[in-house]
Residue frames as a rotation matrix with the C-alpha (Angstrom) as fourth column:
UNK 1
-0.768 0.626 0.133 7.03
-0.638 -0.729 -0.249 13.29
-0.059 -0.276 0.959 -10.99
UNK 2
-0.869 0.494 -0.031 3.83
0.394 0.729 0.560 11.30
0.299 0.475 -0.828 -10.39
UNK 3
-0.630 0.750 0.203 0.45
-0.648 -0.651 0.395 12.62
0.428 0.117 0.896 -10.60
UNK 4
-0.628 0.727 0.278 -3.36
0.539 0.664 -0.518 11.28
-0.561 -0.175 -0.809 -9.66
UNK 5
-0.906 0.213 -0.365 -5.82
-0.355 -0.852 0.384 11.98
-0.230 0.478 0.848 -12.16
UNK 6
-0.091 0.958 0.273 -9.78
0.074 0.280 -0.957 10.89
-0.993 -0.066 -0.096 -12.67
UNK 7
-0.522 0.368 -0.770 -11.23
-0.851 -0.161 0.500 9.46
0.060 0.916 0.397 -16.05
UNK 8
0.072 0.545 -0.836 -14.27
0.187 0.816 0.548 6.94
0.980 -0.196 -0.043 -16.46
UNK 9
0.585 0.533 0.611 -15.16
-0.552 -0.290 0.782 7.66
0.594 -0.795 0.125 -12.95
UNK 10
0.698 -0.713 -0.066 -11.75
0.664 0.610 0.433 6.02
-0.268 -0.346 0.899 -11.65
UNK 11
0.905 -0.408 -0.121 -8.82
-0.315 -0.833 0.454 7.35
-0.287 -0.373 -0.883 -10.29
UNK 12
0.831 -0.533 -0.159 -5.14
0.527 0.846 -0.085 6.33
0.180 -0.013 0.983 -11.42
UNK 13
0.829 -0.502 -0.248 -2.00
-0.329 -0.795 0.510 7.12
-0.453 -0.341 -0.824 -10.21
UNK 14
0.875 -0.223 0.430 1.09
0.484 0.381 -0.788 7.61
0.012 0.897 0.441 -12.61
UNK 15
0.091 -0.920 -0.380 4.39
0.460 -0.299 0.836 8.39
-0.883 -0.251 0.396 -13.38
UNK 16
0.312 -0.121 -0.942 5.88
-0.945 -0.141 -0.295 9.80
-0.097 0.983 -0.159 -16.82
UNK 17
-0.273 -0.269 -0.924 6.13
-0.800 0.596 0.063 6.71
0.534 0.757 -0.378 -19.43
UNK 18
-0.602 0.360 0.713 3.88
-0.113 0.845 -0.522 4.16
-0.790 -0.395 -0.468 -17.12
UNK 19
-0.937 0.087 -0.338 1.46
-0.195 0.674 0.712 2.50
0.290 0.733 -0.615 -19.47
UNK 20
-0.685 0.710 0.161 -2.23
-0.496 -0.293 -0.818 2.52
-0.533 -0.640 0.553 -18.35
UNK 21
-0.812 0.567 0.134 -5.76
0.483 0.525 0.701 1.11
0.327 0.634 -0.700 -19.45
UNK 22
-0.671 0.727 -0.144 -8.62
-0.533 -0.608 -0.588 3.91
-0.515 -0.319 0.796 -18.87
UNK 23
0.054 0.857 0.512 -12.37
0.511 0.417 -0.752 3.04
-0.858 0.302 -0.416 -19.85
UNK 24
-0.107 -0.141 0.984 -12.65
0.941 0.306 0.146 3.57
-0.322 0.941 0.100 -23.63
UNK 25
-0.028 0.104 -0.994 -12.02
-0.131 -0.986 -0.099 7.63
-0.991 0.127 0.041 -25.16
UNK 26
0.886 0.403 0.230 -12.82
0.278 -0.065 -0.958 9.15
-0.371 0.913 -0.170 -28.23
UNK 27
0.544 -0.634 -0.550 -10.05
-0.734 -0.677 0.054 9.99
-0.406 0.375 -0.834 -29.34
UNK 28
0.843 -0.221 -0.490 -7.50
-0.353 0.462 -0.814 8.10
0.406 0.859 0.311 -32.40
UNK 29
0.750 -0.660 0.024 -4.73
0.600 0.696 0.394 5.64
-0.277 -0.281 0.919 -31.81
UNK 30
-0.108 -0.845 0.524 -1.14
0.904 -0.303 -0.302 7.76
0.414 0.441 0.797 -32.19
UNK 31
0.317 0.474 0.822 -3.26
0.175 -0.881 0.440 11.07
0.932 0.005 -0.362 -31.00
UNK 32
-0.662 -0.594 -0.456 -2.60
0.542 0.041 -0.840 12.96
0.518 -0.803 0.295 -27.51
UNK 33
0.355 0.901 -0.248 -4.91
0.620 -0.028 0.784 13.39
0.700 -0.432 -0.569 -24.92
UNK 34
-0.820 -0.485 0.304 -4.96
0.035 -0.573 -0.819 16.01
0.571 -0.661 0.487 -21.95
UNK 35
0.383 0.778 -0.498 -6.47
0.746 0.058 0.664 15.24
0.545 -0.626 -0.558 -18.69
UNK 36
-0.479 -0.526 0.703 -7.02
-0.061 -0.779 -0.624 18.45
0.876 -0.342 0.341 -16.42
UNK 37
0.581 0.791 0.189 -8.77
-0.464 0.132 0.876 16.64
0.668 -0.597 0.444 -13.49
UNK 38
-0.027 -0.968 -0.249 -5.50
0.026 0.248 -0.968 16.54
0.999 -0.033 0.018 -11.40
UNK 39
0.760 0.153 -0.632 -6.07
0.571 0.308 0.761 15.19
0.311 -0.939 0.147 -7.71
UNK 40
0.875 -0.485 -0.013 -2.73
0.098 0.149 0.984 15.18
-0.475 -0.862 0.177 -6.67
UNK 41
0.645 -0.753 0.130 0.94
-0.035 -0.199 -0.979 16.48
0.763 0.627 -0.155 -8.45
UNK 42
0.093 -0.978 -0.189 4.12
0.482 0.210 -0.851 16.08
0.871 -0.012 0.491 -6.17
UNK 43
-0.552 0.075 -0.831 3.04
0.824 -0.108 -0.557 16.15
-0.132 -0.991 -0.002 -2.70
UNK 44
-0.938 0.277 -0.210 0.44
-0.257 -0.959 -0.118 19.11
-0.234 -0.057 0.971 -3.72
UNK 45
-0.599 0.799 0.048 -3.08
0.695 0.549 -0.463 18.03
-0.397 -0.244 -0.885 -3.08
UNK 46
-0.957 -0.187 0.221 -5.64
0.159 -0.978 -0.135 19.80
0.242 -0.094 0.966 -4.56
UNK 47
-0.541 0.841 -0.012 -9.44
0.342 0.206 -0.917 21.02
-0.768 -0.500 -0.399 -3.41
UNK 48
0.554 0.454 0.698 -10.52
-0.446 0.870 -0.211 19.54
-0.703 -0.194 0.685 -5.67
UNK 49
0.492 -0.788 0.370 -8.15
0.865 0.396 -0.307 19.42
0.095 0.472 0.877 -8.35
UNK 50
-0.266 -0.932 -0.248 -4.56
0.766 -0.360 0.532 21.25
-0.585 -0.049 0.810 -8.80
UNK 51
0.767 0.383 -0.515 -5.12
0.018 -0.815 -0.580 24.40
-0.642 0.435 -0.631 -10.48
UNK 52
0.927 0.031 -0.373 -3.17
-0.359 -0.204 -0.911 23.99
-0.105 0.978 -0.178 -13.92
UNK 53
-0.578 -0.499 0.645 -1.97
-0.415 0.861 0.295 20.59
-0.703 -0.097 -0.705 -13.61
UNK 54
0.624 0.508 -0.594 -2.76
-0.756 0.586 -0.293 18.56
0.199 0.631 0.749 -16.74
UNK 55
0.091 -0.221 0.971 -1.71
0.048 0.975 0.218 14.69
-0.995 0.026 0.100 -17.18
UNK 56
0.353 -0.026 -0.935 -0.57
-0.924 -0.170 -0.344 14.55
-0.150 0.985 -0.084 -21.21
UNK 57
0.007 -0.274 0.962 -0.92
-0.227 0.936 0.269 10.91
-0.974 -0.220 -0.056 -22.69
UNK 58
-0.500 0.076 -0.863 -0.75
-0.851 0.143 0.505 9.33
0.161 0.987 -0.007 -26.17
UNK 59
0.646 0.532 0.547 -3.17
-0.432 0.846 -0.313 6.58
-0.630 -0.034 0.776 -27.21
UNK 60
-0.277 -0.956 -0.100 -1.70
-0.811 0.177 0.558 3.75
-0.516 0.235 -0.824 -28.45
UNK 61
-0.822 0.325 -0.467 -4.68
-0.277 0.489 0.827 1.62
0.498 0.809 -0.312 -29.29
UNK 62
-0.217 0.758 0.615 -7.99
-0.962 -0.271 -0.005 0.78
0.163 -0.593 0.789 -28.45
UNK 63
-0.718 -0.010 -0.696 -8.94
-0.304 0.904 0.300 -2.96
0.626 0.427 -0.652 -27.88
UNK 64
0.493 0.757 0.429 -11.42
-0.742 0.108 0.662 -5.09
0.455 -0.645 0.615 -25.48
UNK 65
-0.447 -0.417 0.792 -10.85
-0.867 0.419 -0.269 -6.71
-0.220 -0.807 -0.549 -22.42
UNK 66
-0.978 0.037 -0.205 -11.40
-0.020 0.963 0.267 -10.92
0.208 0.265 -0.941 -22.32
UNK 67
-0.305 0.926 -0.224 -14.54
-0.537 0.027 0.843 -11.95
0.787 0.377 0.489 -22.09
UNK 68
-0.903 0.311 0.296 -16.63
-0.126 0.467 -0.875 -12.78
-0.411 -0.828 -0.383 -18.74
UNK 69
-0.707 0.593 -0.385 -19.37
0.354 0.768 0.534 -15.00
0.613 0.241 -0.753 -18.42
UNK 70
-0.835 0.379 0.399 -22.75
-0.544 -0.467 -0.697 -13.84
-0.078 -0.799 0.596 -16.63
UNK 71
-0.607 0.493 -0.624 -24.88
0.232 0.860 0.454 -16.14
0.760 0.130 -0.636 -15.73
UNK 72
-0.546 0.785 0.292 -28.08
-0.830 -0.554 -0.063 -15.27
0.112 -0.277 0.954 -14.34
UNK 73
-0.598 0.477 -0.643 -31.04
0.435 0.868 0.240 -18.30
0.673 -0.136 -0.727 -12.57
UNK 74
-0.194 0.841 0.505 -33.93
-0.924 -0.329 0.194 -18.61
0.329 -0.429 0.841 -10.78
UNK 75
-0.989 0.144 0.012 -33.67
0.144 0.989 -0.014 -22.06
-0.014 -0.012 -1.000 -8.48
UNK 76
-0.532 0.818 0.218 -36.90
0.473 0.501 -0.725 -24.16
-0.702 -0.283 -0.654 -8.99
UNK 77
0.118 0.528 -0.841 -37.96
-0.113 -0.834 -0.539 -21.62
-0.987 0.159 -0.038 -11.75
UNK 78
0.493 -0.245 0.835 -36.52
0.804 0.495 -0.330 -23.20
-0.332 0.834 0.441 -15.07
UNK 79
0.968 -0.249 -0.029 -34.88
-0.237 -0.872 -0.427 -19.50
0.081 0.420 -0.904 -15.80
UNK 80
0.108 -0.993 0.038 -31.43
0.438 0.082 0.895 -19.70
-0.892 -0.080 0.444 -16.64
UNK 81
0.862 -0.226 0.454 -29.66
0.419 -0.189 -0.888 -17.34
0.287 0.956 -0.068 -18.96
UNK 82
0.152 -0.988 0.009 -26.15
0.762 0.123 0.636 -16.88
-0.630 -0.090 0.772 -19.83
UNK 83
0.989 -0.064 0.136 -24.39
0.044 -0.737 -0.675 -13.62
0.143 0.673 -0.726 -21.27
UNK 84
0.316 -0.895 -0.315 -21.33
0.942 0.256 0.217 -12.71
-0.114 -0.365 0.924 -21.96
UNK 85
0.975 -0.103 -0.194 -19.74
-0.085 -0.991 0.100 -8.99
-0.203 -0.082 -0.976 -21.82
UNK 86
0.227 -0.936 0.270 -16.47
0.963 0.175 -0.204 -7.66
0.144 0.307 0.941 -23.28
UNK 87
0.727 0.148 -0.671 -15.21
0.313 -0.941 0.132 -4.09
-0.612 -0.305 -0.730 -21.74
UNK 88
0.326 -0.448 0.832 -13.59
0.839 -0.268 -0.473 -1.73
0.435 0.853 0.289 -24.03
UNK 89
0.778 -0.349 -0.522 -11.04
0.396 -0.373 0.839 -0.09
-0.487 -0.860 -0.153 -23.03
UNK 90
0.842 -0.381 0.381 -7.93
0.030 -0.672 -0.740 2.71
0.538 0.634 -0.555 -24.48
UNK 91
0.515 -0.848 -0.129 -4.37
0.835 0.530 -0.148 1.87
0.194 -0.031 0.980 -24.28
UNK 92
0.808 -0.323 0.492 -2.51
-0.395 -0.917 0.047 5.47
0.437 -0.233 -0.869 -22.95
UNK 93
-0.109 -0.942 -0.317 1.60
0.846 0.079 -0.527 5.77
0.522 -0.325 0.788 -22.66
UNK 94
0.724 0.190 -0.664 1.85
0.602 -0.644 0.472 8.76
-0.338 -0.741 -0.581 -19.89
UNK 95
0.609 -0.267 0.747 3.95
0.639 -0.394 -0.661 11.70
0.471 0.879 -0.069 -21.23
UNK 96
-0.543 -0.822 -0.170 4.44
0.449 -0.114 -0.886 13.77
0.709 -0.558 0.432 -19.48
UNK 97
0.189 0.801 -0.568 2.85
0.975 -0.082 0.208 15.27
0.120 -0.593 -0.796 -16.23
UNK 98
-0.601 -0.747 0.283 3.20
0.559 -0.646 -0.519 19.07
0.571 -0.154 0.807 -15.40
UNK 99
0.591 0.614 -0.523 1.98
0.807 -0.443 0.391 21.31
0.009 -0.653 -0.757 -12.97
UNK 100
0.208 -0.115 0.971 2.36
0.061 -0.990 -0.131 25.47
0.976 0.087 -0.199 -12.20
């Protein structure tokens, strides 16, 4: 059974036991999450989501993505500054997916 489902303003599409990286939730490492913002369940589209289709995941750990470099000038202007940014982000094992 694979599903499409919407968290952090981004869509992903899954199977049971796929392995995922979603923008960072509240929610505790070991805990289990339900998403009910269910595009799409086994060829059953819905407008806008599936009526009671959920997506049921476990977190597995939270951590941050490597580090990019932004780097920011003005030619001819002496301005130069450099940042750097790390996105956090929540580790999620897919469970299972079900729909009605």
């Amino acid at each position: 059974m694979k599903a499409i489902f919407v968290t952090g303003g981004k869509q992903y599409y899954v199977a049971e036991g796929d392995v995922i990286y979603v923008e960072k939730l509240n929610a505790d490492a070991g805990s289990e999450v339900e998403f009910n913002e269910v595009l799409f369940v086994d060829g059953k589209a819905g407008t806008p989501y599936v009526k009671g289709a959920k997506v049921v995941c476990t977190v597995e750990k939270h951590g941050k993505q490597k580090k990019i470099v932004v780097f920011k000038y003005r030619p001819k202007k002496k301005y130069r500054n450099t940042q750097g940014h790390r996105q956090p982000y929540t580790k999620l094992v897919v469970k299972k997916i079900q729909a009605k």
